[in-house]
C-alpha positions as CSV (number, residue, x, y, z in Angstrom):
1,X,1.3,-9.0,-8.6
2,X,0.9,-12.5,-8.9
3,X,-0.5,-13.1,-5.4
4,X,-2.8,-10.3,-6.0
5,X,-4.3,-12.5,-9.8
6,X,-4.6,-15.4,-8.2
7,X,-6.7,-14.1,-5.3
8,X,-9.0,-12.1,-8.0
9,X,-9.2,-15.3,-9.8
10,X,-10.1,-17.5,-6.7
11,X,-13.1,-14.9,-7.0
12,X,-14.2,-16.0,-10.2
13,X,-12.4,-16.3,-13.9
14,X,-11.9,-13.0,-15.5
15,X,-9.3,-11.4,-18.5
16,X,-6.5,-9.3,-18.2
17,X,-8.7,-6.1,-18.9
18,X,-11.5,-7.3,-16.0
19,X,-8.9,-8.0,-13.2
20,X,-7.3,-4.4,-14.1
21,X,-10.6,-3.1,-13.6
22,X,-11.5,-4.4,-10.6
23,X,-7.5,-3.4,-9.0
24,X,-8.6,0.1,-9.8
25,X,-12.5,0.1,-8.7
26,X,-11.1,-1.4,-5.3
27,X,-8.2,1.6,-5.2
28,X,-5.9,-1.6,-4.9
29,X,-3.1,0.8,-6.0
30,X,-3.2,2.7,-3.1
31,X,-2.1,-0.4,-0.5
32,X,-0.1,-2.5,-3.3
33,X,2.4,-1.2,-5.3
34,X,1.6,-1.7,-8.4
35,X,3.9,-1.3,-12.1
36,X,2.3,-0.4,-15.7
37,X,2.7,-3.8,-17.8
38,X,3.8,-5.6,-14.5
39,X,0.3,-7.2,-14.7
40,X,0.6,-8.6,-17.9
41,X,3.9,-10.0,-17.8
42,X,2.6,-11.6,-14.5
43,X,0.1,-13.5,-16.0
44,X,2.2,-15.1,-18.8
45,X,4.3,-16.0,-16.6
46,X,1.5,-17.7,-14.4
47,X,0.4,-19.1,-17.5
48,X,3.6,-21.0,-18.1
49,X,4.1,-22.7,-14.5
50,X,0.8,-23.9,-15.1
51,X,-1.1,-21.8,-12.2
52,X,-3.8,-20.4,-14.5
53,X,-5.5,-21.8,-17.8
54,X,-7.4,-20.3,-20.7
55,X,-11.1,-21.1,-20.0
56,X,-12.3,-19.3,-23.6
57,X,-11.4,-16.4,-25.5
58,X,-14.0,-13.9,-26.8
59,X,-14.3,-12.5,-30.1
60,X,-15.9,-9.6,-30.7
61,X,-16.6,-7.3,-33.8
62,X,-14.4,-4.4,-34.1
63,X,-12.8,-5.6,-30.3
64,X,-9.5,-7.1,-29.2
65,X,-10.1,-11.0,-28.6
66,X,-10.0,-11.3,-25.0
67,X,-8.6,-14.1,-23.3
68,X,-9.9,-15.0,-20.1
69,X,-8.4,-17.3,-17.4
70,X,-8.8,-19.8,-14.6
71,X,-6.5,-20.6,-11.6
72,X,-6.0,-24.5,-11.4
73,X,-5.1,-26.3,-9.0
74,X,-1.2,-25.8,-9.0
75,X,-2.5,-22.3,-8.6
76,X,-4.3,-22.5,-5.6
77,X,-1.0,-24.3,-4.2
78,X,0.9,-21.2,-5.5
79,X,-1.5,-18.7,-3.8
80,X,-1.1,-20.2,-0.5
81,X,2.9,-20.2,-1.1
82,X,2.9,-16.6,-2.2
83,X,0.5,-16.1,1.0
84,X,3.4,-16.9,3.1
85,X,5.9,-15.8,1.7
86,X,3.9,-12.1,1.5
87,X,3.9,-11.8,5.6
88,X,7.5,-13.1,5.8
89,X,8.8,-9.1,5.6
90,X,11.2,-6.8,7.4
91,X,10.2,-4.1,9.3
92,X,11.1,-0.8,7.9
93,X,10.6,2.9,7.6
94,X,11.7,3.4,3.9
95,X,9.3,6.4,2.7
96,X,10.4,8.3,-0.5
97,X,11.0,11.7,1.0
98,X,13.0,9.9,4.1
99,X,16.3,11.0,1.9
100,X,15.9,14.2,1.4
101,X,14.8,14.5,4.9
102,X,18.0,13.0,5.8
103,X,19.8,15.8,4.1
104,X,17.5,18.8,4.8
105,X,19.5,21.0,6.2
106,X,21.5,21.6,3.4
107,X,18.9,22.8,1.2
108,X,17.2,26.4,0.4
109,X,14.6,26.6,3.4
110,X,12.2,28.1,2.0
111,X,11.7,24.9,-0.7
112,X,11.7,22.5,2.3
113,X,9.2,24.4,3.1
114,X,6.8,24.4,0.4
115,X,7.2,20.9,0.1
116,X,6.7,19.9,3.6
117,X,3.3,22.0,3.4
118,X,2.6,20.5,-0.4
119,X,3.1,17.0,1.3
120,X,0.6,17.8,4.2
121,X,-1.7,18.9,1.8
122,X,-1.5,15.6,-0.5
123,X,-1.7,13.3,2.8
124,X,-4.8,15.2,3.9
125,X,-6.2,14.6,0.5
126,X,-5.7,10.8,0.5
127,X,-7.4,10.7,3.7
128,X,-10.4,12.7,2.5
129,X,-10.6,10.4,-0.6
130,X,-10.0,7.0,1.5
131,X,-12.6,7.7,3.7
132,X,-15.1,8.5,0.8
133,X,-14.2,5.3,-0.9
134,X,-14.6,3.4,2.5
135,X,-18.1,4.6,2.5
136,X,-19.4,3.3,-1.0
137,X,-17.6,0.0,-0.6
138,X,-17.8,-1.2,2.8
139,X,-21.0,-2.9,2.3
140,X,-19.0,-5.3,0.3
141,X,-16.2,-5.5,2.0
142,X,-14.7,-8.5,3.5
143,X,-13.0,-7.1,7.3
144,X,-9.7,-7.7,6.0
145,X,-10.2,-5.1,3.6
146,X,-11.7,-2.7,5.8
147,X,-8.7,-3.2,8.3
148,X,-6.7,-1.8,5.2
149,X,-8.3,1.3,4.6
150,X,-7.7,1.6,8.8
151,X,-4.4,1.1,7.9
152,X,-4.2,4.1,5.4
153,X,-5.9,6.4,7.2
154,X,-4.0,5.9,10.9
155,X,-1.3,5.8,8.5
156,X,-1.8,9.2,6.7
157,X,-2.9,10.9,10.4
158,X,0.3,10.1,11.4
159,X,1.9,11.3,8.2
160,X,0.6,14.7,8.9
161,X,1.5,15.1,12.3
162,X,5.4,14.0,11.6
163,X,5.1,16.0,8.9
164,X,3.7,18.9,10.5
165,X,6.3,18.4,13.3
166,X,9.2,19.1,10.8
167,X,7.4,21.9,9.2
168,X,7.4,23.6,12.9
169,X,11.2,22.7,12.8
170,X,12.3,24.4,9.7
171,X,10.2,27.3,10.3
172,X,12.1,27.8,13.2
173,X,15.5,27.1,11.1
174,X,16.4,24.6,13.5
175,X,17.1,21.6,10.9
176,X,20.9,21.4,11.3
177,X,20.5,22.2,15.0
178,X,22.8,19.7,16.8
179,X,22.2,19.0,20.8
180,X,18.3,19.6,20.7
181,X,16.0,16.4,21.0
182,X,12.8,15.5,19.8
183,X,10.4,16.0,22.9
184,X,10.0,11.9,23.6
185,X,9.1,10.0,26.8
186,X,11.8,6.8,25.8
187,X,10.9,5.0,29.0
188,X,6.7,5.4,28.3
189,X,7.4,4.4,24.6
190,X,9.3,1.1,25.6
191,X,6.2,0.3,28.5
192,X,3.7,0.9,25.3
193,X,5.7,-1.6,23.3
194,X,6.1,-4.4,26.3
195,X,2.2,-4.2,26.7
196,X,1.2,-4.7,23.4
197,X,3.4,-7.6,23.1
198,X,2.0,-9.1,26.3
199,X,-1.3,-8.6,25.2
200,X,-0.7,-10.3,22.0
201,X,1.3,-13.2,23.3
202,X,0.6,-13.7,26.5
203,X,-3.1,-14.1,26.1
């Protein structure tokens, strides 16, 4: 949260309210996870290490005063740190349905059924709707961005097939079947992975 106000503010000073705003015009919420009241907390706490100053607070009749902020220059230097320290991740597959995947086959069938289908549905919708909001804002969109609404949708096509793929699985009430194996080529999977890394690294 606090890498994501100091970028908004390296756009231009704005108050709590504005920078909100603009997190859910640009459907930030759908690529970064984002808490109720996290936001605020974030920036008093941004205020204190000195990363962001009041530039003026607004009074207006019959409205909340609203305090609206600069990033100085220990912020800038806090932006960059937070840059870095945002691409220093382990990869993972954590997904919040990955547990009760895990322990499928003890449950009614029919339920894992409805909500394998109900979880198609969603993803399908989320990719209808990404799409759509890639259209209006494109024009305005710096590539980095774009590459992130990529991201979602390859992400949510592949959310569907997976998904799809079990569905097949626990319509044939095969989700407790032991000595059957996902159809995989391991050997063309491994050659896929060497070439992207020699494309990448090599060049």
């Amino acid at each position: 949260m606090k890498l994501v106000i100091l970028g908004l503010l390296l756009e231009g000073d704005a108050h709590p309210y504005e920078i909100r705003r603009k997190l859910t015009e640009r459907k930030m919420n759908l690529y970064i996870k984002i808490q109720d009241g996290s936001l605020y907390y974030a920036i008093d706490q941004l205020r204190m290490e000195g990363c962001i100053d009041v530039v003026e607070v607004v009074r207006e009749t019959n409205r909340p005063d609203r305090t609206i902020y600069q990033i100085t220059e220990v912020g800038k230097e806090k932006f960059h740190q937070l840059m870095k320290e945002q691409f220093q991740f382990t990869p993972n597959m954590f997904h919040p349905i990955n547990p009760a995947i895990a322990f499928s086959q003890f449950s009614d069938l029919e339920v894992i059924e409805q909500e394998l289908k109900r979880c198609i549905s969603e993803q399908i919708e989320f990719i209808r709707n990404l799409l759509d909001d890639f259209v209006v804002f494109r024009d305005v969109m710096p590539l980095a961005k774009q590459h992130l609404f990529l991201a979602g949708h390859k992400f949510g096509l592949f959310q569907i097939e997976w998904l799809s793929q079990l569905l097949e699985v626990a319509k044939q009430n095969r989700l407790a079947e032991v000595g059957s194996f996902v159809e995989i080529d391991l050997d063309a999977e491994r050659e896929k992975i060497n070439q992207l890394e020699s494309k990448i690294f090599d060049e």
